[in-house]
C-alpha positions as a Markdown table, in Angstrom:
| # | Residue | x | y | z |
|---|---|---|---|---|
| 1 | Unk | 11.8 | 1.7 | 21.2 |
| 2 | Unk | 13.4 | 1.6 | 17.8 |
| 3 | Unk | 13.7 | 5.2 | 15.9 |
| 4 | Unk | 12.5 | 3.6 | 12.9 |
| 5 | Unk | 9.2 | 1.8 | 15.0 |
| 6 | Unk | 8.4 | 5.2 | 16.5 |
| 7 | Unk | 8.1 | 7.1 | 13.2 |
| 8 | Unk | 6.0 | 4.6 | 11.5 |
| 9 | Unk | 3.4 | 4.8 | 14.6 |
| 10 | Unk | 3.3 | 8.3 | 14.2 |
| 11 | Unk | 2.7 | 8.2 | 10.5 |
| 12 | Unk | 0.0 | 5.4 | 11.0 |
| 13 | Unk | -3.8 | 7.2 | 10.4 |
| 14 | Unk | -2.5 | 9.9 | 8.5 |
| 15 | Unk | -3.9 | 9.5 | 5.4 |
| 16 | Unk | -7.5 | 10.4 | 5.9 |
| 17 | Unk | -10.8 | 7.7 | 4.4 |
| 18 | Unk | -13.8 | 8.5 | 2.9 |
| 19 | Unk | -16.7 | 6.4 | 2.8 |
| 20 | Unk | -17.3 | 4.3 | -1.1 |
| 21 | Unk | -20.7 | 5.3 | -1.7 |
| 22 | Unk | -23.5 | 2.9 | 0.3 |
| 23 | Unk | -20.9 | 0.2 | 0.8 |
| 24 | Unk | -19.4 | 0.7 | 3.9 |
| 25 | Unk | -16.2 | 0.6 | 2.8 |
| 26 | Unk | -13.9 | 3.4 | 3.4 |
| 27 | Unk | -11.2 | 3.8 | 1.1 |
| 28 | Unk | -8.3 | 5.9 | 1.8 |
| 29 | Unk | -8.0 | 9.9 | 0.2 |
| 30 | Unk | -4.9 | 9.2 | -1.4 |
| 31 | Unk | -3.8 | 6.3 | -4.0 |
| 32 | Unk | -0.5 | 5.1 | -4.4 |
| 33 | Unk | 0.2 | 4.2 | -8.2 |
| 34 | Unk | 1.1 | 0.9 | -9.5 |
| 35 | Unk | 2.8 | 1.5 | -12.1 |
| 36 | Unk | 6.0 | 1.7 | -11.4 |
| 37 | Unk | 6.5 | -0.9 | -8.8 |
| 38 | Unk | 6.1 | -3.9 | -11.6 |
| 39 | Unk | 9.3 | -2.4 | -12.9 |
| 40 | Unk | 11.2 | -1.4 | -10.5 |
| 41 | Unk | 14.8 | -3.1 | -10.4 |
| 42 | Unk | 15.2 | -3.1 | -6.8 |
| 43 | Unk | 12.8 | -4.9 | -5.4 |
| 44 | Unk | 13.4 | -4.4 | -1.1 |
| 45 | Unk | 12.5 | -0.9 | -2.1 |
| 46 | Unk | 9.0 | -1.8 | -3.8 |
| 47 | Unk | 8.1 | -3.3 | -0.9 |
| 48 | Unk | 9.1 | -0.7 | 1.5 |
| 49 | Unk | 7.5 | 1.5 | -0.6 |
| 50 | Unk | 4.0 | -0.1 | -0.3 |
| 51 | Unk | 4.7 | -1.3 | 2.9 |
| 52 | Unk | 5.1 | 2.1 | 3.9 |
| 53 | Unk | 2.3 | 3.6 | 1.9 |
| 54 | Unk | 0.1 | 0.9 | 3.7 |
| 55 | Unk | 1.4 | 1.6 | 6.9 |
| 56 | Unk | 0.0 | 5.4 | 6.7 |
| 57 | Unk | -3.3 | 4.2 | 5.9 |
| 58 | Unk | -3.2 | 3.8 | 2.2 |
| 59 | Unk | -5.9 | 1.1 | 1.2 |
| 60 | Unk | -6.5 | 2.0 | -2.5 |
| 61 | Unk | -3.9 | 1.2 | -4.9 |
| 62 | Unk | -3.8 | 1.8 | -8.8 |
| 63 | Unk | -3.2 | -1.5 | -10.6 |
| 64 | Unk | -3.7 | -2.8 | -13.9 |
| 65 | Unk | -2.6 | -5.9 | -15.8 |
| 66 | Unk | -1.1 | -4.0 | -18.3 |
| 67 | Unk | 1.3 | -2.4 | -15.5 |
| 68 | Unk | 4.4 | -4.8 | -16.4 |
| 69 | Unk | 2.3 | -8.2 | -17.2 |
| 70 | Unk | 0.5 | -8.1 | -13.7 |
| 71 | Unk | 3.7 | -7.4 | -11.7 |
| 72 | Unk | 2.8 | -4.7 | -9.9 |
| 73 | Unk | -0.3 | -5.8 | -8.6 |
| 74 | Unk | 1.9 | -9.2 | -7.3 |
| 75 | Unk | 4.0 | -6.9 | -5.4 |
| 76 | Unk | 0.8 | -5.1 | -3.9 |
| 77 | Unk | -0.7 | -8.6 | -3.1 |
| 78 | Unk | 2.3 | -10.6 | -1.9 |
| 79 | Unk | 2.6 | -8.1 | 1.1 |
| 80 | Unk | -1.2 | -7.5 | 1.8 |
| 81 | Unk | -1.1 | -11.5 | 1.7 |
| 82 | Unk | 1.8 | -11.7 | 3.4 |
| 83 | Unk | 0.6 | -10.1 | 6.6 |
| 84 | Unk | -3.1 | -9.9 | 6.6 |
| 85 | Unk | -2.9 | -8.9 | 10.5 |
| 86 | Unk | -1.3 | -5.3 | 9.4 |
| 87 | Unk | -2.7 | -4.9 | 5.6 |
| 88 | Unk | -6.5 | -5.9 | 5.8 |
């Protein structure tokens, strides 16, 4: 197996969940922030940035409109969207 394959199934589960009130939903401990990734210049290291962040377990994501005219939340989307089998 590939170095890089084996580290990121380590790291997947380690960011803990807790439960979002009477919904159901669990939502993840830690957030990653959107506001840098709308303006980021490089944008293969956005996306292995949230990938990454994903991959660990990170379901909650600060987003705004405001962050660069709605870039950041794009980024956040395109990849969720992208591959709904790994980021739903």
């Amino acid at each position: 197996m590939q170095p890089e394959i084996e580290q990121r199934k380590r790291m997947a589960g380690l960011v803990p969940h807790r439960p979002l009130g009477r919904t159901g939903i669990q939502g993840s401990a830690l957030a990653l922030g959107g506001y840098h990734l709308g303006s980021a210049r490089n944008q293969q290291e956005v996306n292995d940035i949230v990938a990454r962040a994903m991959e660990s377990g990170v379901n909650f994501f600060d987003n705004a409109w405001e962050y660069h005219n709605g870039h950041s939340e794009e980024v956040v989307d395109h990849l969720r969207f992208s591959k709904p089998e790994r980021y739903s």
